[in-house]
N, C-alpha and C positions, 0 to 999 in steps of 0.2 A: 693655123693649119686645121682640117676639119678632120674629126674623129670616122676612122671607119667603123661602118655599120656593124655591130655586134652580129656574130651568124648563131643559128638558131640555137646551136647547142652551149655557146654561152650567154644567152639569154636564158635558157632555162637554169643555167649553173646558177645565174645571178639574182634569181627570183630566189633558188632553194636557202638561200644564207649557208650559216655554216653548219648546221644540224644532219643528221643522218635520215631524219624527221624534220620536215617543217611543216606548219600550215600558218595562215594566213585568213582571220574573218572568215573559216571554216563553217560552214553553215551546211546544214540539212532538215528542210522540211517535206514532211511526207505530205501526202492528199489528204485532204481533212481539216490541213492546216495544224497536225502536232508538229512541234519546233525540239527535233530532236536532240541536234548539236545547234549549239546557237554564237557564233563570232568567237570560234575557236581560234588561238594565236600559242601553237607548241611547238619547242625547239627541244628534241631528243639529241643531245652532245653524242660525237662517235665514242664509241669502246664506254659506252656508259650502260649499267641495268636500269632501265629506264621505268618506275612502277606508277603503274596509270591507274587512278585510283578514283572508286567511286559506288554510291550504292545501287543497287536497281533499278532503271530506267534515267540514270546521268547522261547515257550517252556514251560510256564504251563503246559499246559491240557496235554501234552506227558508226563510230569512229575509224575505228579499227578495218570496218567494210570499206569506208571511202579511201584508205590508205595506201588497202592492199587493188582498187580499182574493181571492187565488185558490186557497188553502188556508186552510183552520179552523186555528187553535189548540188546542194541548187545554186550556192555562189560561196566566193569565197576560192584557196587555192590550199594544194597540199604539193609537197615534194617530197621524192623518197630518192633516197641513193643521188640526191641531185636533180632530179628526174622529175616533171610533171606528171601527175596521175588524174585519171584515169588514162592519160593520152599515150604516155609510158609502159603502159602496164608489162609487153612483151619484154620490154629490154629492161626490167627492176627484177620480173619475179625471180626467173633463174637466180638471181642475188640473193633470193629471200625465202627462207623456211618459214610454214606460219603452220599455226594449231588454233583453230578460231572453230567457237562451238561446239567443240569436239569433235574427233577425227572418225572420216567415211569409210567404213572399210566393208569386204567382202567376209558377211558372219561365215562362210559356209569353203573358205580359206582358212589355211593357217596363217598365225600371225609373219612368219618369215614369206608365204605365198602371195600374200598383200603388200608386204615394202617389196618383194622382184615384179609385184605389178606395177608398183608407185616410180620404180626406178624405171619401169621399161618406156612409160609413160614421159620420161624425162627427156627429149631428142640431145641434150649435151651427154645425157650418160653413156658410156664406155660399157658396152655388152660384156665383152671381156672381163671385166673386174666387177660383172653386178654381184656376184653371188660374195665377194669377198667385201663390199661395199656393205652389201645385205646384213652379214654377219655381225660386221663390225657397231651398224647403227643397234641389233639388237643387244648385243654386248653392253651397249655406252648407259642403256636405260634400266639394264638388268633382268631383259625378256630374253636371255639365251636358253634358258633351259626349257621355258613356253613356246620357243619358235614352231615348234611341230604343232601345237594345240590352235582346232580351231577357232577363231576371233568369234564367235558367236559364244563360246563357255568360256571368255576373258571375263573377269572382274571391271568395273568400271575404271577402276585406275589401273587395271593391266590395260586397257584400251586408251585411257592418256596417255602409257606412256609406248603404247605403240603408235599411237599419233605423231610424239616427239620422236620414233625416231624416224621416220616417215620425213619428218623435217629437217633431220638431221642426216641425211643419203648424202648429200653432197655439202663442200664447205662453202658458209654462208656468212655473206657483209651484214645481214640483220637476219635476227632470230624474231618474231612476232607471236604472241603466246597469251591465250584468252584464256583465263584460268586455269594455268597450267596442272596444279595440284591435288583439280576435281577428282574426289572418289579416293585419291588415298589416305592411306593409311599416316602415321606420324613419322612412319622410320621410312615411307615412301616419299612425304613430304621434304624428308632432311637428303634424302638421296638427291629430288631433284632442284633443292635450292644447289649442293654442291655442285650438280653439273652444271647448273645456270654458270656460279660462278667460273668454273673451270673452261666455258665456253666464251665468256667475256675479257677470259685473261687469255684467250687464246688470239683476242682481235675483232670476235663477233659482240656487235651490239645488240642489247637484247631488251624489247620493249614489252613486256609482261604486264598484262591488266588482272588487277587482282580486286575482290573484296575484305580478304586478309588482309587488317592492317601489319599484322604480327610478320606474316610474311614480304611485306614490302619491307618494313624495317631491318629482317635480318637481310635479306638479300639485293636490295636494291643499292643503288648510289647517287640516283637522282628520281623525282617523282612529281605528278602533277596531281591534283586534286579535283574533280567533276563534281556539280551538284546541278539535277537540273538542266541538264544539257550545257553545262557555261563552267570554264573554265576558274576554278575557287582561288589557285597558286599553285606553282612550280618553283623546282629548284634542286639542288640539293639536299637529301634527304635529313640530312643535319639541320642544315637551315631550316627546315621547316619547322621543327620540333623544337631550335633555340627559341624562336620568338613564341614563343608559348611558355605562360608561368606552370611550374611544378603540382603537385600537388603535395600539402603542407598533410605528414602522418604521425600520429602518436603511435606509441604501444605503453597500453596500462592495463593493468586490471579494475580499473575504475573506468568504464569507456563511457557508461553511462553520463558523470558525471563531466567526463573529459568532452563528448561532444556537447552538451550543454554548456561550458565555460566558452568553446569553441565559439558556439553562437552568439553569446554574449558578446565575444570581442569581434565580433563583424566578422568572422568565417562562414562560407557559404557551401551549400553544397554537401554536409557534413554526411558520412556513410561511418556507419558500425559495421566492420565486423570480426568477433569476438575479441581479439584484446586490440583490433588496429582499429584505431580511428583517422579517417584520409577526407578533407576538407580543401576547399580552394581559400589560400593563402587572404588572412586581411588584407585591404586592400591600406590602409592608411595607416598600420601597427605595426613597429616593427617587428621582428620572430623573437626576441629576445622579452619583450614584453608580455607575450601573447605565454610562453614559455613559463613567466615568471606567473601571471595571473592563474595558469594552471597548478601551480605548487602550493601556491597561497588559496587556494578552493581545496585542498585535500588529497588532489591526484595524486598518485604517485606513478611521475614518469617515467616508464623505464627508456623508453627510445622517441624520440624528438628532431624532425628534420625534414626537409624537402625533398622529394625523388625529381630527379629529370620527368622533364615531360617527354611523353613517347608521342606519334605520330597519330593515333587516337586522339590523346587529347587536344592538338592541333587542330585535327580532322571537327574536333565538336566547337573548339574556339572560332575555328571560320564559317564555320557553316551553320551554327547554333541548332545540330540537331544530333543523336543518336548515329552511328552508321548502322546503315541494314545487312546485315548478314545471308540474307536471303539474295545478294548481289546479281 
């Protein structure tokens, strides 16, 4: 018996797999011949914070453009909400809040005068309930008391997070977020990892590109790594950081000494500083040895053990380099 022909809309179901996010041999090269993203293959899981990670010219923000359908691809496929992009672009966006390069607004507007622009601008929004939608998005970010002030004497991270909520007017299947945290402060930073979370346990998936690795790890659930335009790993935030060895730390007052024994027994990597000394584990020694040859040189150990590896040193183990901060 012969299968009937797939019709259009699930042939595209069946290209996106099961991600919220797919692509496929994602590629973008611009004129000139730079190879900005190069045979990219990302599966962002629904209802997951998805931290997309990489330093200065990896290929975020190219990324991120082809995603949301505001650059072509040169080959290669992406899907969003199931959906082919750029071909989709009309029937995904209304699904999808994004904050990409930081948010366009009218300096010479309040900040409340700019989201009832952003809303009106929306043909699904409900005129009726703008001003109570309006409200609400300013509330969520902690800009209610600035709503009257105009957006040109906002602080850089009052203008992220008038962006956010800009993106947050209406309820959204994917949240899209290019360094969300630019320009604030530490206790603006903790506000808006909370809301991330508080927004992903509400059902919205949230795909956050960051250069913080500190902020991927507290907030995120899954994560992929850029180097180079080329995808380094993905996965589970955990996972990433289990298969990475520790890093092996003393505390003495002898650190002098203590990194010098270090070295002798094949530890690499060795950093002082003032009573800790933190080294990349012998590789062929076991800890109990490595322990005992430090007592027997004079140290005196107070503290001896391996900390988890966090997503940094992951970051340096696959990609043998520094990350840049300057992201």
């Amino acid at each position: 018996m012969s299968e009937t022909p797939a019709t259009e809309p699930e042939r595209e179901q069946q290209g996106a797999g099961d991600g919220v996010i797919v692509t496929r041999a994602l590629t973008k090269r611009y004129r000139g011949g730079q190879l900005a993203v190069d045979g990219l293959d990302l599966t962002v899981p629904a209802d997951s914070v998805f931290g997309f990670l990489g330093p200065n010219g990896s290929g975020k923000t190219t990324t991120i453009r082809m995603l949301m359908g505001l650059i072509e691809p040169t080959s290669g496929s992406a899907h969003v909400l199931g959906r082919p992009m750029p071909r989709s672009v009309r029937a995904v966006l209304p699904h999808v809040g994004a904050l990409i390069e930081g948010p366009a607004l009218y300096g010479f507007l309040s900040g409340r005068d700019n989201l009832l622009r952003y809303d009106a601008a929306d043909p699904a929004a409900d005129p009726r309930t703008r001003r109570a939608r309006v409200a609400a998005a300013l509330d969520r970010v902690g800009l209610a008391a600035a709503a009257g002030k105009k957006a040109k004497a906002y602080s850089l991270g009052m203008k992220q997070r008038l962006g956010l909520a800009a993106a947050l007017l209406q309820p959204r299947k994917l949240l899209v977020l290019d360094e969300p945290t630019n320009g604030l402060d530490p206790q603006g930073m903790r506000e808006i990892r909370s809301l991330i979370r508080e927004l992903a346990s509400d059902g919205t998936t949230v795909f956050l590109s960051s250069h913080l690795l500190d902020e991927i790890e507290q907030v995120c659930t899954h994560a992929a790594v850029m180097a180079q335009g080329r995808l380094i790993t993905q996965g589970p935030v955990a996972d990433l950081a289990a298969g990475t060895r520790g890093r092996l730390v003393v505390t003495t007052p002898d650190a002098a000494d203590a990194a010098r024994t270090l070295k002798e027994q094949g530890a690499a990597d060795v950093v002082i500083a003032e009573d800790r000394v933190s080294a990349e584990p012998p590789q062929d020694r076991d800890l109990a040895e490595v322990n005992a040859a430090l007592v027997a040189a004079g140290v005196r150990v107070r503290g001896f053990g391996v900390e988890r590896a966090s997503l940094e040193d992951a970051f340096v183990a696959l990609t043998g380099e520094g990350f840049d901060v300057a992201g």
